[in-house]
PDB file of N, CA, C and O in Angstrom:
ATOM      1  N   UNK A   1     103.468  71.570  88.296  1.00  0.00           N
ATOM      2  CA  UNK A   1     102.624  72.661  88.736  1.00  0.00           C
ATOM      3  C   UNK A   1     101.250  72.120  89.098  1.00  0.00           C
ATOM      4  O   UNK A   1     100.665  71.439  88.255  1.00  0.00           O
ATOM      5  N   UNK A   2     100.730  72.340  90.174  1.00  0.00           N
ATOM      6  CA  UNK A   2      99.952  71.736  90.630  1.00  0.00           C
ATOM      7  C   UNK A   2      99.428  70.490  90.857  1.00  0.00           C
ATOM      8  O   UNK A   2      98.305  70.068  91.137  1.00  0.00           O
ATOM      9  N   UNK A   3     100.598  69.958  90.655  1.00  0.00           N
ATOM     10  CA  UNK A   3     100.284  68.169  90.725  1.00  0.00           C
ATOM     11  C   UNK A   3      99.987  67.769  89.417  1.00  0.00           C
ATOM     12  O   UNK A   3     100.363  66.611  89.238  1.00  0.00           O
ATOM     13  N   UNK A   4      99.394  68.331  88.307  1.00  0.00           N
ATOM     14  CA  UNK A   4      99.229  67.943  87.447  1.00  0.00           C
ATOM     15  C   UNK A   4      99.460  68.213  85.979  1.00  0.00           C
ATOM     16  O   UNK A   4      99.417  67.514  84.966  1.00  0.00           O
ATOM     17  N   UNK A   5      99.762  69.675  86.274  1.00  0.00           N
ATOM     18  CA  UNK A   5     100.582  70.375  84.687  1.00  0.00           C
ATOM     19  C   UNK A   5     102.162  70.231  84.965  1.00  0.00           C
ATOM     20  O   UNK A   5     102.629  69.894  86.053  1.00  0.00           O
ATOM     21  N   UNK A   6     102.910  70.538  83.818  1.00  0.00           N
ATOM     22  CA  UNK A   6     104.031  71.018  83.978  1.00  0.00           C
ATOM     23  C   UNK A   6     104.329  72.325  83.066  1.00  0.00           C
ATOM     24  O   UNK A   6     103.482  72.749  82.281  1.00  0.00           O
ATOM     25  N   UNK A   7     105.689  72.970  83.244  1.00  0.00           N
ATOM     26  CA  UNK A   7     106.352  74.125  82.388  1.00  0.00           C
ATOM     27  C   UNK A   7     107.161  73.763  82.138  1.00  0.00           C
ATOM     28  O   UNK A   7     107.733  73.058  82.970  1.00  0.00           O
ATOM     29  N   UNK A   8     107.786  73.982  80.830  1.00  0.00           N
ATOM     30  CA  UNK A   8     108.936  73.540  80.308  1.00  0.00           C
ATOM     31  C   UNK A   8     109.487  74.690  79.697  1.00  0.00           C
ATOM     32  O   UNK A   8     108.897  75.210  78.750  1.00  0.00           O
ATOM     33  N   UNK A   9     110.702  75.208  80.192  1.00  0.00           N
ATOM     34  CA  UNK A   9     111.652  76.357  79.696  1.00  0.00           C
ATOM     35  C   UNK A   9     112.602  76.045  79.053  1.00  0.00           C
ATOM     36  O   UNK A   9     113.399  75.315  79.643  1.00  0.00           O
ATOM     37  N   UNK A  10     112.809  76.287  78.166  1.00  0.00           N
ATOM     38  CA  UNK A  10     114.437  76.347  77.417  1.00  0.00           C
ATOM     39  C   UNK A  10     115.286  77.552  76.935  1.00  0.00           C
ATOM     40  O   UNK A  10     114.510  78.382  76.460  1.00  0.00           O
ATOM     41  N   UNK A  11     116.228  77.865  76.887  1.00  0.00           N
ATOM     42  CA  UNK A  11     117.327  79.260  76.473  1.00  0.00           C
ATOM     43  C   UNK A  11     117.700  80.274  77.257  1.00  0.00           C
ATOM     44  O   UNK A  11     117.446  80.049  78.440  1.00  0.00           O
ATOM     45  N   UNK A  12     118.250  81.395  77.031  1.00  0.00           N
ATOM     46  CA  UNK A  12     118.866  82.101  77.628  1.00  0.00           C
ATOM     47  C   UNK A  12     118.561  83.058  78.789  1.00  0.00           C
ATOM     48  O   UNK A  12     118.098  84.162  78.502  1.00  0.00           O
ATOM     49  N   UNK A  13     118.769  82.750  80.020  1.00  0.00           N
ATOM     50  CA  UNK A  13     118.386  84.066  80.938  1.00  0.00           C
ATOM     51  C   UNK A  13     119.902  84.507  81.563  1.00  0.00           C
ATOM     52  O   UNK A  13     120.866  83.748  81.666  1.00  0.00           O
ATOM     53  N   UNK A  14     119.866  85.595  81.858  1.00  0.00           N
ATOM     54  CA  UNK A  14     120.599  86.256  82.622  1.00  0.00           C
ATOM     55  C   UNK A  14     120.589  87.075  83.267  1.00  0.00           C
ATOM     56  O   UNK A  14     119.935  88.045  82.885  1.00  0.00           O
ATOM     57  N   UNK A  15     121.360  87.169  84.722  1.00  0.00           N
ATOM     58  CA  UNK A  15     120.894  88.367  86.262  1.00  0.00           C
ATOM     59  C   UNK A  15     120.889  89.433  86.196  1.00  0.00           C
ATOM     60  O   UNK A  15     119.883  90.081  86.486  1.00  0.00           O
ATOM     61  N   UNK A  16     122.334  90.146  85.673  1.00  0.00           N
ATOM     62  CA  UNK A  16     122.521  91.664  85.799  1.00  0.00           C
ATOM     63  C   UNK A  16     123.563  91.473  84.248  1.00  0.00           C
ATOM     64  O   UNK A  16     124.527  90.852  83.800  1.00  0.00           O
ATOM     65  N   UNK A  17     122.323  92.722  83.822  1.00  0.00           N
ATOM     66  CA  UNK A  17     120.807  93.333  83.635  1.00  0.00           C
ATOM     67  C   UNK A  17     120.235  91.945  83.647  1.00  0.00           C
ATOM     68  O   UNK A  17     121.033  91.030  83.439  1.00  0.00           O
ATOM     69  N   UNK A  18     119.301  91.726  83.803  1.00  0.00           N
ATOM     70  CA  UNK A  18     118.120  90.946  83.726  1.00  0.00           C
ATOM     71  C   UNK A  18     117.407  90.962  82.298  1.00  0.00           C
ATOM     72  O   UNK A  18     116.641  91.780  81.789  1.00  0.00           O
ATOM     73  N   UNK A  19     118.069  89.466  81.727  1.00  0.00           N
ATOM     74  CA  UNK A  19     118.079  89.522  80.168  1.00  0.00           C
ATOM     75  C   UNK A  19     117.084  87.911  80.537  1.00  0.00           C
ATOM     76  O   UNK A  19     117.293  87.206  81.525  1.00  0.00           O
ATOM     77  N   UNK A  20     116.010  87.629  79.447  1.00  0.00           N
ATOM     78  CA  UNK A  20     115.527  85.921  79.315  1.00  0.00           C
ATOM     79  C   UNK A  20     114.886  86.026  77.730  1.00  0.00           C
ATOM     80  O   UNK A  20     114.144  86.960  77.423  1.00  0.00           O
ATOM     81  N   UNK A  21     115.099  85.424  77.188  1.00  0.00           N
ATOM     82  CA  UNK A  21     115.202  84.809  75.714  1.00  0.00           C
ATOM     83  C   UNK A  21     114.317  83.357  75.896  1.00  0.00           C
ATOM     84  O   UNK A  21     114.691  82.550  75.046  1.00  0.00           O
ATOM     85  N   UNK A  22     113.490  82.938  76.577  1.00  0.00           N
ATOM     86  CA  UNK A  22     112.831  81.628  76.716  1.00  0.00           C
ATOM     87  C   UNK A  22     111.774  80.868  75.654  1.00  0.00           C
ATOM     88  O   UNK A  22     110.784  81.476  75.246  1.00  0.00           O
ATOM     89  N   UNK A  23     111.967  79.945  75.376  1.00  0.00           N
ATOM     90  CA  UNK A  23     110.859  79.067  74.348  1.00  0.00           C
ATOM     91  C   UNK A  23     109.619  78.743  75.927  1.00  0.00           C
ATOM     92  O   UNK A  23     110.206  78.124  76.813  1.00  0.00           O
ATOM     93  N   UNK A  24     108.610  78.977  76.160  1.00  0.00           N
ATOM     94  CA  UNK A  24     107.889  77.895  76.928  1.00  0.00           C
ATOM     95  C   UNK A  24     107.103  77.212  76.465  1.00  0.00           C
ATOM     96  O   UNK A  24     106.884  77.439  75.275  1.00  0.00           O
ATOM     97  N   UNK A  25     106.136  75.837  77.249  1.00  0.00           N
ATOM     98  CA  UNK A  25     105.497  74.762  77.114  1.00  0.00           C
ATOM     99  C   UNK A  25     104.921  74.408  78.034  1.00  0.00           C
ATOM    100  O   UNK A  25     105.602  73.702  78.778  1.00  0.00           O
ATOM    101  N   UNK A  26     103.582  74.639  78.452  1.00  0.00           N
ATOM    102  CA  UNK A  26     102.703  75.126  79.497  1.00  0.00           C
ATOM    103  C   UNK A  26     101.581  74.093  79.166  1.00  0.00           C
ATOM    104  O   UNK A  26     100.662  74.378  78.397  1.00  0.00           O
ATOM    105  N   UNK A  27     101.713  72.706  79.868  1.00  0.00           N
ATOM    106  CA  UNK A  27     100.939  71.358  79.520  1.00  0.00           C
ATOM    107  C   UNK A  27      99.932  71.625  81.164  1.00  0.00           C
ATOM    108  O   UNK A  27     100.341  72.144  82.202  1.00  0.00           O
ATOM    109  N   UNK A  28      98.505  71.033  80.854  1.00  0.00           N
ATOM    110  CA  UNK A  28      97.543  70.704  81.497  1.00  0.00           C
ATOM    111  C   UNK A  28      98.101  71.311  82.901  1.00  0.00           C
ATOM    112  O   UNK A  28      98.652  70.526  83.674  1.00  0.00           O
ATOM    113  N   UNK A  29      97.994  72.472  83.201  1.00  0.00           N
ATOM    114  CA  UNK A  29      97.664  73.396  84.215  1.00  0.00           C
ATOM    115  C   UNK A  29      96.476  74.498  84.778  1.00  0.00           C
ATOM    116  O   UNK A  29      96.083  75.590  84.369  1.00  0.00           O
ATOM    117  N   UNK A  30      96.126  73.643  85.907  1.00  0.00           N
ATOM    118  CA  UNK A  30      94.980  74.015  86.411  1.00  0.00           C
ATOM    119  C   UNK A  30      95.399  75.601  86.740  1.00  0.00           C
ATOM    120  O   UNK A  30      96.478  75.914  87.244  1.00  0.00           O
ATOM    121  N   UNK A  31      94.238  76.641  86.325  1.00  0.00           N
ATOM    122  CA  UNK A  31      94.314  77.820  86.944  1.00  0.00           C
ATOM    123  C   UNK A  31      93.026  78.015  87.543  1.00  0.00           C
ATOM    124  O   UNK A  31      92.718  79.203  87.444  1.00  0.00           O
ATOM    125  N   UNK A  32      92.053  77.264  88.187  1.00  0.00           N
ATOM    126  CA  UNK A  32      91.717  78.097  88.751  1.00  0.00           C
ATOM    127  C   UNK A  32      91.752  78.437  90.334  1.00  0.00           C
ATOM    128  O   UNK A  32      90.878  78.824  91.110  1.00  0.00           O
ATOM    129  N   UNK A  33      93.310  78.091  90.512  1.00  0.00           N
ATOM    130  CA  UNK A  33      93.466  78.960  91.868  1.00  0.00           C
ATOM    131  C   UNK A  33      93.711  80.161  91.968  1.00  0.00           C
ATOM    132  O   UNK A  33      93.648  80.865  92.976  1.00  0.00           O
ATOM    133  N   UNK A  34      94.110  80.539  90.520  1.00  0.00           N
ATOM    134  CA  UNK A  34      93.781  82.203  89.550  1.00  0.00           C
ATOM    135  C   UNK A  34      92.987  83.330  89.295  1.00  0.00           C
ATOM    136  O   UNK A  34      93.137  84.497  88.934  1.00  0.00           O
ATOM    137  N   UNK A  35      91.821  82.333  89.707  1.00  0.00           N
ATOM    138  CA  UNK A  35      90.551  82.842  89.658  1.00  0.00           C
ATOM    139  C   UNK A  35      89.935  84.026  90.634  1.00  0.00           C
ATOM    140  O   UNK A  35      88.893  84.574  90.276  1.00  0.00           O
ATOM    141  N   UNK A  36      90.538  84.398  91.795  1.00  0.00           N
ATOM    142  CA  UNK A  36      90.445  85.179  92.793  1.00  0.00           C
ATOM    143  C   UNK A  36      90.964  86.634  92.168  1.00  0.00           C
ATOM    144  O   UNK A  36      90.586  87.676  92.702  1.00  0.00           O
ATOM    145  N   UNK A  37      91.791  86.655  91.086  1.00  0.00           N
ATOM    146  CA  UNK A  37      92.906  87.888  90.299  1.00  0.00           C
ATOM    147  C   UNK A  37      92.165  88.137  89.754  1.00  0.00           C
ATOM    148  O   UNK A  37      91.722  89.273  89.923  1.00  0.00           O
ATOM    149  N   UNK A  38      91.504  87.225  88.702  1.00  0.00           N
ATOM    150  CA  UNK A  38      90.420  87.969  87.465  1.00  0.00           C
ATOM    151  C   UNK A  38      88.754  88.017  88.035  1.00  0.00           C
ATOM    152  O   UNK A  38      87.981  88.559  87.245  1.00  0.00           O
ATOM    153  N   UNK A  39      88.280  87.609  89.050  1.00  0.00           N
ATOM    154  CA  UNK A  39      86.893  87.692  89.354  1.00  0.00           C
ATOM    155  C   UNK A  39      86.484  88.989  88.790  1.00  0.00           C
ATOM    156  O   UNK A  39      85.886  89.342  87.773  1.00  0.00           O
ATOM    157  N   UNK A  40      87.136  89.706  90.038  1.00  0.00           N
ATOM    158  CA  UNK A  40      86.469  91.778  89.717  1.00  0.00           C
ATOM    159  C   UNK A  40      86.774  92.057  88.717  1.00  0.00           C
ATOM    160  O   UNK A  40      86.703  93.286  88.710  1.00  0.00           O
ATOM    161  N   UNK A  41      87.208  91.613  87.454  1.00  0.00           N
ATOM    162  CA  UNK A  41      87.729  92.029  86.134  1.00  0.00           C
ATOM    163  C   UNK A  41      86.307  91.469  85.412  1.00  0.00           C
ATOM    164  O   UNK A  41      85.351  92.215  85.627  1.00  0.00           O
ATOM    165  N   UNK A  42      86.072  90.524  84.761  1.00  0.00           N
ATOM    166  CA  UNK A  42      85.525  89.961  84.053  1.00  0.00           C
ATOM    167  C   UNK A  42      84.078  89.383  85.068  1.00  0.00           C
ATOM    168  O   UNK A  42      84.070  89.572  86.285  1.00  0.00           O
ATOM    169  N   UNK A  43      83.124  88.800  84.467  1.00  0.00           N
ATOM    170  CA  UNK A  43      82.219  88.425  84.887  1.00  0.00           C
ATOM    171  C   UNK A  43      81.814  86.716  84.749  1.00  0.00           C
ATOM    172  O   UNK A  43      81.006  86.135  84.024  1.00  0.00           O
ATOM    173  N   UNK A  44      82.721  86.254  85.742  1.00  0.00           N
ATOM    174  CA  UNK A  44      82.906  84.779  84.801  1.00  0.00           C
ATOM    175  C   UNK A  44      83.059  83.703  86.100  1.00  0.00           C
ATOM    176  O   UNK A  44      84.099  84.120  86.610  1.00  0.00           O
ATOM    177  N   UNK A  45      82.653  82.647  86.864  1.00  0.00           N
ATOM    178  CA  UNK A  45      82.928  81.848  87.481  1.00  0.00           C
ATOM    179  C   UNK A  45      83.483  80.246  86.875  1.00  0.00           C
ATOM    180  O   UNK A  45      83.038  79.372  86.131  1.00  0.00           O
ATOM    181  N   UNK A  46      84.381  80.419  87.469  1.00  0.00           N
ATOM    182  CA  UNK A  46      84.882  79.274  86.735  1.00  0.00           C
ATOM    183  C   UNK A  46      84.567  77.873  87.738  1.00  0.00           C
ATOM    184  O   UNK A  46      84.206  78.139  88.884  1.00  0.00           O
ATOM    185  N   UNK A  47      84.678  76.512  87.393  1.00  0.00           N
ATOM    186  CA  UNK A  47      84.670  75.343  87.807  1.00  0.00           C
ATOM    187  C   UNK A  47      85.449  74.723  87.867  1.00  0.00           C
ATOM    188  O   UNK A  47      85.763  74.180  88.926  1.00  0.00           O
ATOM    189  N   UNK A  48      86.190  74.520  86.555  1.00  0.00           N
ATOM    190  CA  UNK A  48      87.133  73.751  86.431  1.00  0.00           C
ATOM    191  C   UNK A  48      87.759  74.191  85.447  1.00  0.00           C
ATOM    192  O   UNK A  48      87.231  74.964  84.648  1.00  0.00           O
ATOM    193  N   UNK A  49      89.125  73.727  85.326  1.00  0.00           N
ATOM    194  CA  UNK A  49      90.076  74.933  84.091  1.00  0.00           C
ATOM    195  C   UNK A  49      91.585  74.083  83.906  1.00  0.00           C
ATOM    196  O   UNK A  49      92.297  73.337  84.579  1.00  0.00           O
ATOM    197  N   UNK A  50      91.577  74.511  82.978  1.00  0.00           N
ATOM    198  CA  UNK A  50      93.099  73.313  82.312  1.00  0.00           C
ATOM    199  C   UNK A  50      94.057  74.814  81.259  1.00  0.00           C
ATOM    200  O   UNK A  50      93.446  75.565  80.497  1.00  0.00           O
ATOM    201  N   UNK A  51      95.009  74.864  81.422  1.00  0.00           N
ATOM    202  CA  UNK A  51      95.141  75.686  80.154  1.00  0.00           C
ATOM    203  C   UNK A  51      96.844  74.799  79.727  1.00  0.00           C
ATOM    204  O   UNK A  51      97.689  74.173  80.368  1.00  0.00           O
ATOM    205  N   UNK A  52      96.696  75.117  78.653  1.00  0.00           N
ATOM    206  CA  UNK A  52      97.881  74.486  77.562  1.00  0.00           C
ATOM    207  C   UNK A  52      98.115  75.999  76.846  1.00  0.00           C
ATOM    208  O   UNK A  52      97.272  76.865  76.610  1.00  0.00           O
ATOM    209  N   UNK A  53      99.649  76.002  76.574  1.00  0.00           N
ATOM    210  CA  UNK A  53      99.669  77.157  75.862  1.00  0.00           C
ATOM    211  C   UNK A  53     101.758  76.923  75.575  1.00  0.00           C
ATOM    212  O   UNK A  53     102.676  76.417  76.221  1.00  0.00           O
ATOM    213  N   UNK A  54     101.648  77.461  74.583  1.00  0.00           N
ATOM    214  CA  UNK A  54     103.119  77.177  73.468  1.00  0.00           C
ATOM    215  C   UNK A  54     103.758  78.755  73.239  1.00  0.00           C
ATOM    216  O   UNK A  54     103.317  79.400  72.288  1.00  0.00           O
ATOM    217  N   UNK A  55     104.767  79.345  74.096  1.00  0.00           N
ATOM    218  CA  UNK A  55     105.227  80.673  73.473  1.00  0.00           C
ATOM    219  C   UNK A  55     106.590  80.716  73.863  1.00  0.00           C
ATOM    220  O   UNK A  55     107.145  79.821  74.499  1.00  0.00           O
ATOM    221  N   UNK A  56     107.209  81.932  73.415  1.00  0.00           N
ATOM    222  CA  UNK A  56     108.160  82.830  73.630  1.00  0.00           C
ATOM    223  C   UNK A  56     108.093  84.195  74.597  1.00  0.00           C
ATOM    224  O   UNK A  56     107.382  85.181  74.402  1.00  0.00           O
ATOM    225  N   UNK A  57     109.024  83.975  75.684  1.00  0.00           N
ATOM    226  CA  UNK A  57     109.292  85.177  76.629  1.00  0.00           C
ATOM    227  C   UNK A  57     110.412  85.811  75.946  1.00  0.00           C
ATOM    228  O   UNK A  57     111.222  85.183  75.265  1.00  0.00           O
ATOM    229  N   UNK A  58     110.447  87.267  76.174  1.00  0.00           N
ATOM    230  CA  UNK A  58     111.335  87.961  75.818  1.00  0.00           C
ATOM    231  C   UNK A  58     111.471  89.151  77.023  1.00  0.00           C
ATOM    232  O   UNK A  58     110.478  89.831  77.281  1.00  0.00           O
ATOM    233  N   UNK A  59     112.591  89.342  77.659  1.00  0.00           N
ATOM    234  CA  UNK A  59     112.656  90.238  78.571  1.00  0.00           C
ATOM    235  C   UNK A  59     114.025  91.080  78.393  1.00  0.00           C
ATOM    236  O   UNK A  59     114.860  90.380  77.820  1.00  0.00           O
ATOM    237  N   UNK A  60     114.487  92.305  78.694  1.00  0.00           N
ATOM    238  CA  UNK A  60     115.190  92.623  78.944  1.00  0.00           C
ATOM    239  C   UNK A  60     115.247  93.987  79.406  1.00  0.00           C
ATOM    240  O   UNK A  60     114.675  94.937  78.870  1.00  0.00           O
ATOM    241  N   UNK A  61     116.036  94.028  80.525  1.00  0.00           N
ATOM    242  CA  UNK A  61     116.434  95.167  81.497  1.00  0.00           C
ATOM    243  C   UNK A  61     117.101  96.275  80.410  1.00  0.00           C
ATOM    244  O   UNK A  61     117.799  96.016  79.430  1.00  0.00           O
ATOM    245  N   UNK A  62     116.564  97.878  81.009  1.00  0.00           N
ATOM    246  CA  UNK A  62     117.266  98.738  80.132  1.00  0.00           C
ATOM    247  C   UNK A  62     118.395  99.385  80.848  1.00  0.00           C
ATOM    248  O   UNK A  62     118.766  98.722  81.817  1.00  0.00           O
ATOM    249  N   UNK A  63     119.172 100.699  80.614  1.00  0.00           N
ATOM    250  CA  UNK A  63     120.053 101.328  81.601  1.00  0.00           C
ATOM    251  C   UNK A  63     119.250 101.697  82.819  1.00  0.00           C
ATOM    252  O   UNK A  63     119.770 101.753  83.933  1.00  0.00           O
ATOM    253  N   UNK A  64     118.033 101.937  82.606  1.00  0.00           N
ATOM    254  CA  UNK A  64     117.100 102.739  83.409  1.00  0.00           C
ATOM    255  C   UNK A  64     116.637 102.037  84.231  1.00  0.00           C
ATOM    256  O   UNK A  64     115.960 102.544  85.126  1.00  0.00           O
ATOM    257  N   UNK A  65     116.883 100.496  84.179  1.00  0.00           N
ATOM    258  CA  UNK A  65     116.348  99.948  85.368  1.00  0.00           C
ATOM    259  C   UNK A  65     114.882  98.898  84.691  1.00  0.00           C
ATOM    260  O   UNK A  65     114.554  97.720  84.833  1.00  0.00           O
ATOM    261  N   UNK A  66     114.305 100.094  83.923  1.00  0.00           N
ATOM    262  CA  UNK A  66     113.050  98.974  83.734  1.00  0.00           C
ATOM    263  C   UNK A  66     113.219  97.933  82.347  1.00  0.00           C
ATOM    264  O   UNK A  66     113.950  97.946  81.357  1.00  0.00           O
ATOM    265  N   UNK A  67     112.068  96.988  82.882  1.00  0.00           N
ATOM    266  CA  UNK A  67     112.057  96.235  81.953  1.00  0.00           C
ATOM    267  C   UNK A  67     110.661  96.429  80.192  1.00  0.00           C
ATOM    268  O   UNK A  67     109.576  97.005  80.108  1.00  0.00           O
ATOM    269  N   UNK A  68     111.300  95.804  79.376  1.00  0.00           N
ATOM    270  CA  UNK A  68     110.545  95.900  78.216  1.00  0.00           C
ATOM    271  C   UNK A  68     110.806  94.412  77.642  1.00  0.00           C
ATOM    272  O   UNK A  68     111.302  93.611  78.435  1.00  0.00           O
ATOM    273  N   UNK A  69     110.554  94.032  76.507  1.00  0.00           N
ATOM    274  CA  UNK A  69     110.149  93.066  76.353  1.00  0.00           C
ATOM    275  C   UNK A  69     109.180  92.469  74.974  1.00  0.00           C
ATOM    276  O   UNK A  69     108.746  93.567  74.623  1.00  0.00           O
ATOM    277  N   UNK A  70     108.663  91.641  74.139  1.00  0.00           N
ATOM    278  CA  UNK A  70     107.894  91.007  73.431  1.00  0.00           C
ATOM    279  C   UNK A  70     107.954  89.886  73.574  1.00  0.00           C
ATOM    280  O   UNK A  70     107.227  89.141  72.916  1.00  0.00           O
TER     281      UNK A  70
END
């Protein structure tokens, strides 16, 4: 990702319904080509930006179509 981070996914996704169970691993990724999304939100110019970050996705499709999730 961007030449210089990577993502690392591991475990379960699936299409229909649209089910993902994922561990991620989110090493030295530049966001601030991001920075254009949060400007009008927050009051913050950024320079330079790295983010690292360690979680769990949880998704899953209901009868109804939408998704929920933790």
């Amino acid at each position: 990702m961007n030449n210089t981070g990577s993502l690392q996914a591991s475990g379960n996704l699936g299409i229909s319904p649209l089910r993902a169970d994922l561990d991620l691993d989110l090493k030295a990724v530049d966001v601030l080509p991001l920075q254009a999304y949060f400007t009008e939100q927050i009051n913050l110019l950024l320079t330079r930006t790295e983010a690292n970050a360690k979680g769990r996705l949880y998704l899953e499709q209901g009868a109804d179509g939408k998704l929920g999730g933790g």
